[in-house]
TIVEXKOL-493506 format. One record per residue: residue in three letters; x, y, z of N, C-alpha, C in turn. Coordinates in steps of 0.02 Angstrom, whole numbers, padded with zeros to 5 digits, always signed. Example, Ala and Ser with C-alpha at 12.3 -4.5 7.8 and 13.67 -1.06 7.14 Angstrom:
ALA+00660-00284+00390+00615-00225+00390+00660-00165+00390/SER+00642-00112+00354+00684-00053+00357+00645+00002+00394/
END
This chain:
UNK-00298+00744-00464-00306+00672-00457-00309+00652-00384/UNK-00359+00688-00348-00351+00664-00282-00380+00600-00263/UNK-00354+00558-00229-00364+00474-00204-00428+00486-00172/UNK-00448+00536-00111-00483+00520-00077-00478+00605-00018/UNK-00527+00623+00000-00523+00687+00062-00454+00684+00099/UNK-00424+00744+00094-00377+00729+00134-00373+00795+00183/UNK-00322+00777+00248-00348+00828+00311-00291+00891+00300/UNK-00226+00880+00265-00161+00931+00265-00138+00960+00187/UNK-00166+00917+00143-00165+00947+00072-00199+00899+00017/UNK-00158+00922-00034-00202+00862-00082-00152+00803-00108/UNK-00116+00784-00062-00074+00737-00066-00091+00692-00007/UNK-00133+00627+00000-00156+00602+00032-00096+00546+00094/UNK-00111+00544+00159-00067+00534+00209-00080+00430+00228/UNK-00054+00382+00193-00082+00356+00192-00045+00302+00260/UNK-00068+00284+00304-00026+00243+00373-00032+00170+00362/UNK+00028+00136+00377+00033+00043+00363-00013+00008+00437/UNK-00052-00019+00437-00067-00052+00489-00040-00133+00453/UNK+00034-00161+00507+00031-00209+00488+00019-00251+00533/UNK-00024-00335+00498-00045-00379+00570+00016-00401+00594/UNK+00009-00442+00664+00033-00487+00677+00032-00550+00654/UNK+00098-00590+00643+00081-00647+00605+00013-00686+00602/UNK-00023-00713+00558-00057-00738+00562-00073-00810+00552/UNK-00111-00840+00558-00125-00887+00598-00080-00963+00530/UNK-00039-01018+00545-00033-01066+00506+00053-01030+00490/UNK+00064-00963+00504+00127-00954+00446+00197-00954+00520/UNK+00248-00953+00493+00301-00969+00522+00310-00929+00593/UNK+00289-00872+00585+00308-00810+00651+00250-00816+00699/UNK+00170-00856+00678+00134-00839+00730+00128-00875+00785/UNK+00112-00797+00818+00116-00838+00917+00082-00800+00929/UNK+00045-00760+00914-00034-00728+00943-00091-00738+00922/UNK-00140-00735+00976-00212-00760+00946-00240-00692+00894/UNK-00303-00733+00874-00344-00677+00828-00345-00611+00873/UNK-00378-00650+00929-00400-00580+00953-00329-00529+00983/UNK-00268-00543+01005-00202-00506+01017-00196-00471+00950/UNK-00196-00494+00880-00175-00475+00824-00228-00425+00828/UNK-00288-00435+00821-00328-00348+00827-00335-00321+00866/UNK-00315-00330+00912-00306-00265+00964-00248-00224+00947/UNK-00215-00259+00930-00138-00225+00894-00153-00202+00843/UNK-00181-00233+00798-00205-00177+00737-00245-00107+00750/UNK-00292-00118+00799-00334-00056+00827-00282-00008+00867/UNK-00258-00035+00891-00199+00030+00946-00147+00044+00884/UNK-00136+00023+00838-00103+00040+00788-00133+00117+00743/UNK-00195+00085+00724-00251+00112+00676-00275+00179+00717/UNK-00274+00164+00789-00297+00226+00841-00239+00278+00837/UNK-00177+00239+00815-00114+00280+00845-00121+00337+00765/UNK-00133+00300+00719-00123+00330+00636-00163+00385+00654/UNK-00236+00371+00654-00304+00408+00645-00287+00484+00691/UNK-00262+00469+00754-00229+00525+00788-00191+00577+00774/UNK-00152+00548+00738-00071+00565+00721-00092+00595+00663/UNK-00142+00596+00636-00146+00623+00556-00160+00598+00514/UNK-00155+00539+00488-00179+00502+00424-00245+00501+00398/UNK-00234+00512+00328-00305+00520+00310-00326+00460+00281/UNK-00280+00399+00283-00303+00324+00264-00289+00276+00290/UNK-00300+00214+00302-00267+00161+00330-00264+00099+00273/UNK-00203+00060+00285-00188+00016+00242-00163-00044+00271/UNK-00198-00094+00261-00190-00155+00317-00159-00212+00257/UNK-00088-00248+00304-00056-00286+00274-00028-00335+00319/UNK-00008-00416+00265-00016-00459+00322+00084-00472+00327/UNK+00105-00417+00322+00186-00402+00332+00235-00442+00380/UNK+00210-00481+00434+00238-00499+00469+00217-00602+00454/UNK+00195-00603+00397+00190-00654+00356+00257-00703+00334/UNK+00301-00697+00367+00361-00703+00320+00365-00800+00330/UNK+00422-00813+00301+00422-00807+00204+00352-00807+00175/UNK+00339-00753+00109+00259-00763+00084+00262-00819+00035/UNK+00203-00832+00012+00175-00880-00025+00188-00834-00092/UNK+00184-00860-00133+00180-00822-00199+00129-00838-00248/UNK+00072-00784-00255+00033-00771-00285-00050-00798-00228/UNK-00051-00828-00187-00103-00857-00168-00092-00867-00097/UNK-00129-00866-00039-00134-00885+00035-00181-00931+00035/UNK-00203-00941+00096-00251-00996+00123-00315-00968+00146/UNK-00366-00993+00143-00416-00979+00167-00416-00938+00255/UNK-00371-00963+00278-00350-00939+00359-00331-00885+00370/UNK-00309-00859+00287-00253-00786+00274-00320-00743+00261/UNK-00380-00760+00215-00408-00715+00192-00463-00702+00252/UNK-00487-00750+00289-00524-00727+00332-00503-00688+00383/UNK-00431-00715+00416-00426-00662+00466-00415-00576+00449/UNK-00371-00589+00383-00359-00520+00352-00442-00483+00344/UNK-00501-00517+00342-00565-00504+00329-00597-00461+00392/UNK-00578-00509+00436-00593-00482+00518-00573-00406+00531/UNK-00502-00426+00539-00462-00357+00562-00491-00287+00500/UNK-00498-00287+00429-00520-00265+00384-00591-00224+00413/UNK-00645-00290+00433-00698-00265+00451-00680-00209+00524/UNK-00665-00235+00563-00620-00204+00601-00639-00139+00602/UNK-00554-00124+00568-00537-00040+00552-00600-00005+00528/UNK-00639-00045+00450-00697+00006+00442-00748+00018+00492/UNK-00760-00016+00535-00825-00031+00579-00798+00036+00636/UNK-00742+00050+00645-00709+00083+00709-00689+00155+00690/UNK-00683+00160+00627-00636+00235+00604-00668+00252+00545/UNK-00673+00303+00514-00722+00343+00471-00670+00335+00416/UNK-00608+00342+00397-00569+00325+00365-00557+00268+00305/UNK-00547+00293+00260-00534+00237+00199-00482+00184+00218/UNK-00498+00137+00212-00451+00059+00217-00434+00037+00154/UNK-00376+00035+00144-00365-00025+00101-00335-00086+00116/UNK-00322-00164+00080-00282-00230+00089-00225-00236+00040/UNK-00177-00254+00063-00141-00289+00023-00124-00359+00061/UNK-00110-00422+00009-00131-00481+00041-00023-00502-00006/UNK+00007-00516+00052+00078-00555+00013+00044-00615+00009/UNK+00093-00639-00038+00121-00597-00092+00095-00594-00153/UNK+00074-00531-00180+00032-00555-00246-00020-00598-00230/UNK-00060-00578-00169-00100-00609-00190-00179-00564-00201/UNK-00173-00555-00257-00217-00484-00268-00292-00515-00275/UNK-00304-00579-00301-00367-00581-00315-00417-00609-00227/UNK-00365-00615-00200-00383-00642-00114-00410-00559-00088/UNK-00344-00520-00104-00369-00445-00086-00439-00425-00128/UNK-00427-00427-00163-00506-00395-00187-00567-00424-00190/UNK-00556-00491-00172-00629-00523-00151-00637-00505-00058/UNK-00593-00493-00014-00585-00482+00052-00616-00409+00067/UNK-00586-00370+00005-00597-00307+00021-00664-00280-00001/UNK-00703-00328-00065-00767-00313-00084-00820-00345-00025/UNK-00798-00385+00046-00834-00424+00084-00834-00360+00142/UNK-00764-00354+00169-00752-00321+00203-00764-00245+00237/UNK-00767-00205+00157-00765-00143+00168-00711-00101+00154/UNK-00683-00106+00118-00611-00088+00105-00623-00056+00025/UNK-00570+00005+00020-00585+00050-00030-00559+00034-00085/UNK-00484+00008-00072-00448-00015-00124-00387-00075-00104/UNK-00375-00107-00147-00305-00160-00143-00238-00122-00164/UNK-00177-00132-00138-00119-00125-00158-00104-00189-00198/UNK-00083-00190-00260-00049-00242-00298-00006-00250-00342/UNK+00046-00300-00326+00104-00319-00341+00066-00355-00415/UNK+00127-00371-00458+00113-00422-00497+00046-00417-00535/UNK+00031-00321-00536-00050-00343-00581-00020-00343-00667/UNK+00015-00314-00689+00034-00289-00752+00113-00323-00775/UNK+00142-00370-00806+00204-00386-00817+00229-00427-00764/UNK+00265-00467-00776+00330-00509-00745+00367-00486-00714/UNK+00401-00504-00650+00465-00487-00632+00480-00547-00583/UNK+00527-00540-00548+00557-00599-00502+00581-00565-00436/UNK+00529-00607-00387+00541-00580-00325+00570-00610-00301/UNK+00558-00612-00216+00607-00674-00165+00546-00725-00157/UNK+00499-00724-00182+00466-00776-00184+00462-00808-00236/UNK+00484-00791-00296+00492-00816-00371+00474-00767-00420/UNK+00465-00798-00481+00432-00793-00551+00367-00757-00528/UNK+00334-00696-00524+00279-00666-00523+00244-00642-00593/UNK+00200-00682-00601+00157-00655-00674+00100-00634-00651/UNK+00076-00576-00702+00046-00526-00710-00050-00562-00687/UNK-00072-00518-00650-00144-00545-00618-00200-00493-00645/UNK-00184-00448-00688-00249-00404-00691-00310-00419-00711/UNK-00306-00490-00768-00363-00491-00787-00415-00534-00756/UNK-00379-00597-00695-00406-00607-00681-00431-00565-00591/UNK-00410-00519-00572-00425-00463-00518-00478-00434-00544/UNK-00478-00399-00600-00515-00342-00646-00595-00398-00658/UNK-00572-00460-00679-00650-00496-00696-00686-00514-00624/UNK-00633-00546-00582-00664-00554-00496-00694-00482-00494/UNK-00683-00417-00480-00719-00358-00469-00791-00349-00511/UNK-00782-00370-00583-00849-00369-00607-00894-00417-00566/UNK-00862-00461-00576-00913-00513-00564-00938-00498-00487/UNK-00905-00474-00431-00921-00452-00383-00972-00382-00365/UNK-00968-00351-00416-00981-00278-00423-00957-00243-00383/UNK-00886-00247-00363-00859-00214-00312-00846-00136-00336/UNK-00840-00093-00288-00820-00013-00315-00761-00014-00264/UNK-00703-00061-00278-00636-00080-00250-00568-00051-00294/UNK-00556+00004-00299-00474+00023-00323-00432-00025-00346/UNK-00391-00027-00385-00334-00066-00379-00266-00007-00383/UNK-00225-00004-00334-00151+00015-00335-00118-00019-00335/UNK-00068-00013-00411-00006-00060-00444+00046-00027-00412/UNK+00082-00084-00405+00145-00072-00393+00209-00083-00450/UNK+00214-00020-00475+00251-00041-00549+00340-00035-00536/UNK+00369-00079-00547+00439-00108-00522+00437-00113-00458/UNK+00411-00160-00433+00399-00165-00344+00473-00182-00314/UNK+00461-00155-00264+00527-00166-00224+00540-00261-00197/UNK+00588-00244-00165+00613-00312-00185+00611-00372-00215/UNK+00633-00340-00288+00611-00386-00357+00678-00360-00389/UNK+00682-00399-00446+00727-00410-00490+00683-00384-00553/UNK+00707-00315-00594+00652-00328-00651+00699-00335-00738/UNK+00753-00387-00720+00761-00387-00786+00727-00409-00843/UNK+00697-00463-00830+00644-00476-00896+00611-00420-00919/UNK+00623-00368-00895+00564-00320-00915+00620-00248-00932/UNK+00663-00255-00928+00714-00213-00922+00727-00156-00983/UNK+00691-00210-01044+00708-00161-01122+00644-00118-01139/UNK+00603-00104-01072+00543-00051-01079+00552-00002-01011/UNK+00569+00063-01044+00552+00105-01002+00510+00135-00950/UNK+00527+00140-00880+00470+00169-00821+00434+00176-00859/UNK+00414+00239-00895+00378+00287-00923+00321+00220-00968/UNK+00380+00171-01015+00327+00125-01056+00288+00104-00998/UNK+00325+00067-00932+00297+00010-00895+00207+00037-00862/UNK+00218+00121-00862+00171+00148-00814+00099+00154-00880/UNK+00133+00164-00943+00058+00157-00984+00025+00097-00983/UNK+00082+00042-00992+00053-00017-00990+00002-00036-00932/UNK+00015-00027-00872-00014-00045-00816-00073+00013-00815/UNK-00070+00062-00837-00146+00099-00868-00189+00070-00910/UNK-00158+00044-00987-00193-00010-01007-00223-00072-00991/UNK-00205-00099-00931-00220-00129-00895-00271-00149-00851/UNK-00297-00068-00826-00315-00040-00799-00324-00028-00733/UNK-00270-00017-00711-00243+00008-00612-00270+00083-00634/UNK-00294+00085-00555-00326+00141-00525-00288+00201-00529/UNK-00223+00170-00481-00164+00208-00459-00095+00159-00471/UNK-00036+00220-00473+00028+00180-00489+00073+00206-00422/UNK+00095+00157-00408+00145+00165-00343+00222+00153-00346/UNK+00271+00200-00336+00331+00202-00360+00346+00177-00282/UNK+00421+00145-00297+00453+00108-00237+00516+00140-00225/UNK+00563+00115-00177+00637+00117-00176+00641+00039-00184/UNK+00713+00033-00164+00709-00071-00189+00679-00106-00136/UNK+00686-00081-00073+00661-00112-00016+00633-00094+00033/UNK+00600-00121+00066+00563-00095+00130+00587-00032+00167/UNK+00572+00024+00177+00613+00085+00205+00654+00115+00169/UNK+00667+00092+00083+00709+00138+00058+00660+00208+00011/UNK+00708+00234+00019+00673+00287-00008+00666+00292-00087/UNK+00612+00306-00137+00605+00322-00191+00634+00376-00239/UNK+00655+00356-00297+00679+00410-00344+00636+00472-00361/UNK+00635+00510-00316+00600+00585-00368+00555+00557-00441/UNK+00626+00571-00468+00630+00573-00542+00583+00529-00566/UNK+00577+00466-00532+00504+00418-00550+00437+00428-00551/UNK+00440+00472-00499+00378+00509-00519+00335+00537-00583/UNK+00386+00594-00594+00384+00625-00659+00405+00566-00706/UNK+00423+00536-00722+00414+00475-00780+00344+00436-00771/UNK+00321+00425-00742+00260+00388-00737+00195+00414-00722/UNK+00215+00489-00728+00154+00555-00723+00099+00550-00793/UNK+00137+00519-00850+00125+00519-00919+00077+00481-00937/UNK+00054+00428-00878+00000+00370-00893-00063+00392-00860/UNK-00073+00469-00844-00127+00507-00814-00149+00464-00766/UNK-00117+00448-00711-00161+00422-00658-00144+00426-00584/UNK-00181+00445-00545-00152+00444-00476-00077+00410-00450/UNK-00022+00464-00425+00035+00409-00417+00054+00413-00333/UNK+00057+00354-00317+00072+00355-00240+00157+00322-00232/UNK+00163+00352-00162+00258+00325-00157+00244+00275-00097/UNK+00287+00230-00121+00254+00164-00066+00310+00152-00021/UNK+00370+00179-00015+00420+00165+00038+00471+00212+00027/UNK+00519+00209+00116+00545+00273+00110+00529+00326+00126/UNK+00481+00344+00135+00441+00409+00174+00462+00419+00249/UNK+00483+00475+00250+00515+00484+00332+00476+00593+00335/UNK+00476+00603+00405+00480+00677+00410+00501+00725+00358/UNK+00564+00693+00338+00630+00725+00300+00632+00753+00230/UNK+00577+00698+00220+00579+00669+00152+00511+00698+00129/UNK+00462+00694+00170+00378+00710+00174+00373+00761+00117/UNK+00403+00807+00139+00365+00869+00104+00396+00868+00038/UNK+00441+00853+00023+00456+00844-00072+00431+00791-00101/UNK+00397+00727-00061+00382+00685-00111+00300+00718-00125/UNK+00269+00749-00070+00213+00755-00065+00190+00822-00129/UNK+00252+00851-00140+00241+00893-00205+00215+00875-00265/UNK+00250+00822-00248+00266+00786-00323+00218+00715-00347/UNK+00179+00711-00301+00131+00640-00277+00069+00639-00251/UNK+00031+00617-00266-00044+00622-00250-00050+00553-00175/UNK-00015+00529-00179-00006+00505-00093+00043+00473-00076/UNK+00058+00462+00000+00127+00441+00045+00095+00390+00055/UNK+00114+00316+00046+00121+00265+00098+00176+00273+00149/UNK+00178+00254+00190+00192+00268+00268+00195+00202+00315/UNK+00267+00145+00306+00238+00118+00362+00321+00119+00405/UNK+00371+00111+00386+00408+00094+00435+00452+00145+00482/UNK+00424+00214+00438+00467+00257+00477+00402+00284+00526/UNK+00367+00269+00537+00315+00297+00618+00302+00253+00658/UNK+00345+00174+00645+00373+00125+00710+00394+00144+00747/UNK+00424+00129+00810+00453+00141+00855+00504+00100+00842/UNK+00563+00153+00839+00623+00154+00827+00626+00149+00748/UNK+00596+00166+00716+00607+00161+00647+00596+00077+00614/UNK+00575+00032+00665+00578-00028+00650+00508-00049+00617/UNK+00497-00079+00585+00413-00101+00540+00380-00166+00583/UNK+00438-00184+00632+00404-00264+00680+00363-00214+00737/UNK+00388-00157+00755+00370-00120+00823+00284-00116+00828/UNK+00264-00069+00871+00197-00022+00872+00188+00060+00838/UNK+00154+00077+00801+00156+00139+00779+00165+00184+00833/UNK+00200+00255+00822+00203+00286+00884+00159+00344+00838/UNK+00118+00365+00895+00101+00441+00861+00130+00500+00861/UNK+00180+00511+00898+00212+00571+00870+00253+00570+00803/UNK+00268+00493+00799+00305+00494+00709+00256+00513+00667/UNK+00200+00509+00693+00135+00507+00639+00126+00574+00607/UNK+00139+00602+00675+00112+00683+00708+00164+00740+00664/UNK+00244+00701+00656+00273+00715+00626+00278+00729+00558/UNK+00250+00667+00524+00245+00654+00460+00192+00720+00420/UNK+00113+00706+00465+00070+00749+00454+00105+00831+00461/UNK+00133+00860+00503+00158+00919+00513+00190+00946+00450/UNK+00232+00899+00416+00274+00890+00365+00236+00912+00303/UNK+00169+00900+00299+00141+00900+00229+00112+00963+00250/UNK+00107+00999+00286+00077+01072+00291+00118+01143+00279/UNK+00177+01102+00270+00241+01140+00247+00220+01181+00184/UNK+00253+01251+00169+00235+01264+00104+00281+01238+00056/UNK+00335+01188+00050+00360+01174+00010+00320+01086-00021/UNK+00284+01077+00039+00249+00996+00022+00162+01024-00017/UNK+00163+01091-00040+00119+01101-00077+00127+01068-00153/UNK+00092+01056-00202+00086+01007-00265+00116+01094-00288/UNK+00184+01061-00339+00211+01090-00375+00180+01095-00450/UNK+00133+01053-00467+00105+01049-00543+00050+01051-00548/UNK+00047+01074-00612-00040+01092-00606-00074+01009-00623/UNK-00158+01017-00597-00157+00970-00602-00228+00954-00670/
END
């Protein structure tokens, strides 16, 4: 189930390019053009360092909107997007906070972008932005109607969320469902930004036959056992400088990470 070419195995290396706040939301104080240059020395630092994808997010967004942005969100995220593809041979993907998946996949069918990360495509849960209900069908009909050849990667029990409403169905149920659904790929979490993921989630959500990626938590340390067990690493806060997700990517964390998956123990343990 490989995502896409990859340069160290068949567990794909995937790097966070996140923007600088952008334009209208609480944190911004740089222009368009500061925010992509930072994304490019970011994206330069990944592409170096090893990654065989880039994944652009508008992270430094804070507090997000829930379910929808502004026209100001989707264009600049459009720019920087065009950006990365126009500059690096490399697959891009968007994710747009919060939930806002159908902004991502009309951005990313304009843009150039391979696939969306998305929260909130399959089931309910409750984030720090609220009540999140389920967006697939209307993501899945925007793509027809677009004719986009745009991915969708779910994020099934996303990190920092609450998922009791959903609590009396098992991983294992939650990951068919979001197949029925129809996500590309399923992305296992820890609860929060930088924590690390359960193994064991993996193999529970192996059962809905579909590409599974680990979306946080990924460090050197950690690299080569998730990469056994996973058809790709998201990657953003441990190849900051200082381990921080506000910093600049450094490339030797990158350099690190990549080294990590050439290990013979970060070889795929299962057949596939």
């Amino acid at each position: 189930m490989k995502l896409f070419e990859t340069q160290k195995n068949d567990c794909a290396f995937i790097g966070m390019v996140h923007l600088g706040a952008l334009p209208g939301t609480p944190g911004s104080c740089l222009s368009i053009d500061e925010i992509l240059q930072n994304a490019i020395r970011d994206a330069q630092n990944l592409v170096e360092g090893g990654c065989d994808a880039l994944l652009v997010e508008n992270m430094a967004d804070l507090p997000y909107l829930n379910g929808h942005v502004g026209p100001e969100i989707v264009a600049a995220m459009a720019i920087a997007v065009d950006r990365l593809t126009t500059a690096f041979s490399l697959p891009v993907g968007v994710q747009v906070l919060a939930g806002a998946n159908c902004e991502a996949m009309g951005l990313a069918a304009c843009a150039g972008a391979q696939f969306i990360r998305a929260e909130a495509f399959a089931y309910a849960h409750i984030a720090d932005e609220g009540m999140m209900n389920a967006s697939a069908a209307e993501v899945l009909r925007l793509r027809k109607r677009l004719g986009a050849n745009v991915k969708v990667w779910a994020d099934v029990q996303k990190k920092h969320s609450c998922h009791a409403i959903t609590s009396d169905a098992k991983l294992e149920d939650l990951a068919h469902g979001f197949a029925f659904c129809g996500a590309d790929a399923l992305i296992v979490t820890g609860v929060s930004t930088g924590c690390e993921a359960h193994i064991e989630d993996v193999a529970k959500v192996r059962p809905a036959h579909l590409p599974v990626v680990i979306g946080s938590g990924i460090t050197a340390n950690n690299a080569a056992k998730f990469a056994a067990a996973a058809d790709g690493l998201i990657v953003g806060t441990s190849i900051k400088c200082d381990g921080n997700w506000r910093k600049p990517v450094e490339k030797e964390r990158v350099q690190a990470i990549a080294k990590a998956l050439t290990l013979p123990e970060a070889q795929h343990a299962f057949e596939r």
